[in-house]
N, C-alpha and C positions, 0 to 999 in steps of 0.2 A: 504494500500500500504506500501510495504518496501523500505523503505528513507536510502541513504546512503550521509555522508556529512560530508564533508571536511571543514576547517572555521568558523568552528562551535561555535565559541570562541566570534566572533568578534563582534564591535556594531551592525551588518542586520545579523547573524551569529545565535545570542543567541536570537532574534526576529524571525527570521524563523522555528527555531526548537519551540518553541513554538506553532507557528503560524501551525507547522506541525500536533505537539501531540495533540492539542487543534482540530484538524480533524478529527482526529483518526487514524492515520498513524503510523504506529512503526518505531523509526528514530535509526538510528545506527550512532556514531560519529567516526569518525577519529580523533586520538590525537599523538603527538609524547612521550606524557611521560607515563609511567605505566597508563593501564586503570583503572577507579574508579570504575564503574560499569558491570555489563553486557552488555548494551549498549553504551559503547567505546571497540573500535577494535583500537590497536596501527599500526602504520605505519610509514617507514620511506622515503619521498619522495625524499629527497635528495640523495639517495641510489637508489630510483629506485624500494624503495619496500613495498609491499600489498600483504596480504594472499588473491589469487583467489576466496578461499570460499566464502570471505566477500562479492566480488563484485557478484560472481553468483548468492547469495541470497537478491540479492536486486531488486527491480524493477525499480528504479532511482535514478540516484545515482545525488547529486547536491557537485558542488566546488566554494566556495566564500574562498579558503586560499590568502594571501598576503600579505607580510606585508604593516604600511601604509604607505602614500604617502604624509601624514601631520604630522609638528612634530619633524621632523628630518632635521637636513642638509644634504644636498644630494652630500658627499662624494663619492671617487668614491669605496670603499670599500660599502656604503650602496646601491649606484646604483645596484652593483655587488648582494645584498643581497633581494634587491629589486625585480630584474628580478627574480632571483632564486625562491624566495618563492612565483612567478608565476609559470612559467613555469617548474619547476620542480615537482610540485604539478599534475598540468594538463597532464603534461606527462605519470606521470606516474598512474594514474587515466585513462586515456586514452587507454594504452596500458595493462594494464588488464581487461581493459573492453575489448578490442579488441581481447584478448587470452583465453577470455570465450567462451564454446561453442554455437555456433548461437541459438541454441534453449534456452538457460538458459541466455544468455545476456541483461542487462538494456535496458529495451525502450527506454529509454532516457538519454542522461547528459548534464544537467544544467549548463553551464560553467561562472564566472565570469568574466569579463571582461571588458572594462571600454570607455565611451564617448572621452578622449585623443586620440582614435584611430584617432580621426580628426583634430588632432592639433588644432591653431587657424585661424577659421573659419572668425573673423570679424564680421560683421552685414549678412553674410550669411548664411543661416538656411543651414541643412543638415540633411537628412534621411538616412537609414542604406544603399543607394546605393553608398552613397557618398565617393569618396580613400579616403586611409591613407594618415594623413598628414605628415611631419616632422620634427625631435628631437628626443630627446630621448622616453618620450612619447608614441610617436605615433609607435615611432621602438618596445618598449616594449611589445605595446598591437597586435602589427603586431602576433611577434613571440609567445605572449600567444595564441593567437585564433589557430596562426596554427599547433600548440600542440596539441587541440583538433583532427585533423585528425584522427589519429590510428581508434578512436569508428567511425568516420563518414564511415571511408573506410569499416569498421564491417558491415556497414548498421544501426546502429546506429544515432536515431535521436539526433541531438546535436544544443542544442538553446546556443547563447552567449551573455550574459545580457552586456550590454555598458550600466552601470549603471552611471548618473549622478550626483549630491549631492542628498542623500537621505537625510532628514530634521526632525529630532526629538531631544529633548532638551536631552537624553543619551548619544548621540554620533555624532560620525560623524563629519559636520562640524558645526553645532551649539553650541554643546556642550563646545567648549572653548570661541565661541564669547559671552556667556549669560552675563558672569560677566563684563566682561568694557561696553555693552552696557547696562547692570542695572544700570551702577554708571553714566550714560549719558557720556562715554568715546570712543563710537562705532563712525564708519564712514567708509565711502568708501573706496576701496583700489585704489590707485592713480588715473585716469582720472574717475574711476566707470562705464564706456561705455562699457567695455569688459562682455560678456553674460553669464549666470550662468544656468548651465541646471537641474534646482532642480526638484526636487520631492519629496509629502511627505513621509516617511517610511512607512504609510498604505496603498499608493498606491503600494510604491513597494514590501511589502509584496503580496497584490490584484492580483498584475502583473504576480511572480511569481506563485503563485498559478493556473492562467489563462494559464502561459504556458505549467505548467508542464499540466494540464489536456487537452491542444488542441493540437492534435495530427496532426494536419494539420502545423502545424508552425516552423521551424526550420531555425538555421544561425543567423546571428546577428539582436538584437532588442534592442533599444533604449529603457532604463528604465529610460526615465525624462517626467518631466511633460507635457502638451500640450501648455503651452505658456512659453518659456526662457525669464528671466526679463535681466535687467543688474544689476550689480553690486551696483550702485544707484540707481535702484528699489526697490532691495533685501532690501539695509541700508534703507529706507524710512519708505520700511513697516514692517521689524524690530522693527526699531524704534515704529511706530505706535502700534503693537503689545502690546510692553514694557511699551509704554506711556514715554518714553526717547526720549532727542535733540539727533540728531546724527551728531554733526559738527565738528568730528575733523578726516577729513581725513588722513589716511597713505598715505604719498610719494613713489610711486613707488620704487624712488633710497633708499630709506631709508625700504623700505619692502625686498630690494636686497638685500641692506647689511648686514640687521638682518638673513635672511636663504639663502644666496647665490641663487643656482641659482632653488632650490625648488618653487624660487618667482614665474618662471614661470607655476606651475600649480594653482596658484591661479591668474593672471592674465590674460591666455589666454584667450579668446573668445572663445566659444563653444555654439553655436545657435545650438543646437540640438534639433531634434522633432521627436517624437514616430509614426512613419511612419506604422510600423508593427500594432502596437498595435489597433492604432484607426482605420486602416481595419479592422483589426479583432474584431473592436465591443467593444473593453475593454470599460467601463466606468470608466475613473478618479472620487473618491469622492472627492479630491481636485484638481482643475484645474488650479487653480491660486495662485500667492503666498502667499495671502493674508490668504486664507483657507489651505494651504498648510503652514503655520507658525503655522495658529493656532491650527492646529490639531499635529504639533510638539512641541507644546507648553505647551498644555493640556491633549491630550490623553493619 
């Protein structure tokens, strides 16, 4: 199969193209700076623009671009920069898929997209039937998903991954928690009751892989694990993991004031569960967080 992909850069980005080529699939990259190889095609989203060719010759095309959403203080210049390197990515992915002819157009496109589309949830679970919540958040992933349109109205099938933390020791959200929780400096972030919808990155690789080849499945699918821990579960069995105390909580107000108001995507509650997925028979090789730590830990 011929893979077209956007994002291609990023921590689930440079694991998926792997996770591609290692299938035997010919992946083509999207980049915005001079291509290095034969397999990068330049593109400029924020303009609006993609050579047609590129996409006619693909048979699925996948977008994980974004910038992240950890890291930064969320100015309203980076808000601004934020949205953009969504939805203008999707947009325009979208609408040349759409201007391909019916017979040459992508089966498919994989669209990124992300578990905030439900704000916070609380101690209530939620499946892909469930509104959008609100914030900014939730407005963000509103306006991402319905980017995608353009390829849907094509006839185009279009899954939308509401991917939750994927969990591997390279990136993501692990990757800066290792070091205070090795030195036994890890803990909770303020009450720790707010829900964390992990998953581990081999699942989410698994997942994708599952969707792109099930052709029965499209629209949004919850990429987190089958059981959401809290916050205080996650630091517990961290810790456990590490074989580290984990007792020196962050203060909410003091998590506020270090990244303003970013604080809120790491404190929301998101009891999210993969609705889609477990009809459709997926099997989790990690289910829990326990096996879900340590397969980001060691694999």
């Amino acid at each position: 199969m011929r893979i077209l992909i956007a994002g291609s850069s990023g921590f689930l980005g440079k694991a998926l193209v792997a996770r591609f080529v290692a299938d035997g699939h010919a992946v083509t990259r999207l980049v915005r700076r001079p291509p290095a190889g034969p397999h990068e095609v330049r593109w400029d989203p924020a303009a609006g623009e993609l050579d047609p060719a590129v996409v006619e010759s693909a048979h699925a095309v996948v977008n994980l671009a974004g910038a992240p959403i950890a890291g930064r203080r969320w100015t309203a210049r980076y808000k601004e920069v934020f949205r953009a390197s969504r939805v203008d990515t999707t947009t325009t992915l979208a609408r040349a898929i759409a201007a391909v002819p019916a017979a040459d157009r992508p089966a498919v496109l994989i669209n990124a997209s992300g578990v905030h589309w439900y704000g916070d949830t609380g101690d209530r679970a939620v499946d892909e039937d469930a509104p959008a919540g609100s914030g900014f958040m939730p407005d963000v992933v509103r306006v991402w998903e319905a980017a995608t349109r353009p390829a849907e109205s094509a006839g185009v099938r279009v899954v939308r991954l509401r991917t939750g933390l994927a969990l591997h020791r390279s990136g993501g959200l692990l990757k800066p928690l290792l070091l205070p929780f090795r030195l036994g400096l890890g803990g909770r972030l303020g009450s720790g009751r707010h829900y964390m919808p992990v998953i581990s990155r081999a699942d989410w690789l698994d997942a994708v892989v599952f969707l792109l080849n099930r052709t029965d499945i499209e629209g949004p699918v919850n990429l987190t694990g089958p059981a959401p821990v809290t916050n205080a579960e996650f630091t517990k069995a961290l810790g456990a993991e590490l074989r580290r105390p984990t007792l020196l909580p962050i203060p909410a107000l003091a998590l506020r004031i270090a990244v303003g108001e970013a604080a809120s995507a790491m404190l929301d509650s998101i009891r999210a569960v993969p609705k889609v997925l477990s009809q459709a028979g997926f099997q989790f090789r990690h289910p829990d967080v326990r096996s879900a730590l340590r397969s980001a830990l060691r694999d």
